[in-house]
Phi, psi and omega in degrees: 000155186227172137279199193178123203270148200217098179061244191273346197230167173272109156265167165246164189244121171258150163317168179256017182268305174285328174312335199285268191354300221232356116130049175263146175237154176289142214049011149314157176252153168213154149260150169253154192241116190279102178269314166212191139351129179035038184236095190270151148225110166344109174220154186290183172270123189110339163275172219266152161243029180252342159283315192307283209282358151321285199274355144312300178326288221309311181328310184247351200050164183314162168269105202313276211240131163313162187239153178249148185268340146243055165252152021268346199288329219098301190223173187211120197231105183241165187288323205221134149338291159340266175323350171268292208300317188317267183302347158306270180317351170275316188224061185261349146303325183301307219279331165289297143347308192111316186335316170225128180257158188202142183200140158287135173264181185276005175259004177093351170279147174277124172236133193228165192216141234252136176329289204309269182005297216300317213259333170269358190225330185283001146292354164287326207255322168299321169300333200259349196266355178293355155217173179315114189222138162281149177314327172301321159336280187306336181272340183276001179290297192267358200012072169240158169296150172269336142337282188297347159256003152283323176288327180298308178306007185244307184316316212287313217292312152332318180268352156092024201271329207217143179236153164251109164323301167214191206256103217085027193217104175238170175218179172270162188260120190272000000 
């Protein structure tokens, strides 16, 4: 599904797989229903909506853990400006949240790494860091993909955690 803008308003676009399922027509009223922090739910018009978001819970129950828009890997690495603008604006709650951090680097890529990513590996990384070491170093030290310690290590550097010495080569900030 996508929105979209249609004259004054915002519509959505649904499959025709699902409009078939669930037996929807053009001029139905449907509501959206906030059931918790980021959780819509679709209800026709006119149910009461403290039942509504009653019998969502009882169904599906709370949503445990937030979804990051880069899991399972963690991190994320894009080539171009296009492809930034893309996922800013596609996951810009994650990204206002904190859930996802990110920063260009000087070779023009976006690296970007998920709280959960951020919060398990840059004390590995920090640690690992009492002398000059390149990512390559590092991933085989920490046995991580290097795409993902190259995005911490541009994050780590943005928080002033990390310096690069010369170019692929960082160490912490003592």
């Amino acid at each position: 599904m996508r929105f979209f803008r249609h004259g004054e308003v915002l519509a959505i676009s649904l499959p025709e797989s699902l409009r078939k399922k669930l037996g929807l027509a053009e001029g139905q009223e449907y509501d959206f229903v906030e059931v918790q922090d980021g959780v819509l739910a679709l209800v026709k018009s006119g149910l009461k909506l403290a039942d509504v978001k009653q019998a969502v819970l009882k169904k599906t129950g709370p949503v445990s853990a937030p979804f990051s828009p880069l899991e399972p890997s963690g991190f994320l690495v894009l080539s171009g400006e296009l492809d930034a603008k893309t996922f800013s604006s596609r996951h810009e709650a994650a990204i206002k949240s904190g859930d996802v951090k990110g920063v260009r680097g000087f070779d023009k890529k976006f690296y970007l790494v998920s709280r959960r990513f951020f919060e398990t590996n840059a004390r590995r990384i920090l640690s690992a860091l009492s002398e000059e070491k390149d990512s390559l170093e590092l991933s085989q030290t920490l046995k991580l993909p290097e795409e993902g310690i190259k995005a911490l290590l541009y994050v780590l550097k943005e928080e002033g955690e990390v310096i690069e010495k010369k170019r692929g080569a960082f160490r912490r900030v003592l």
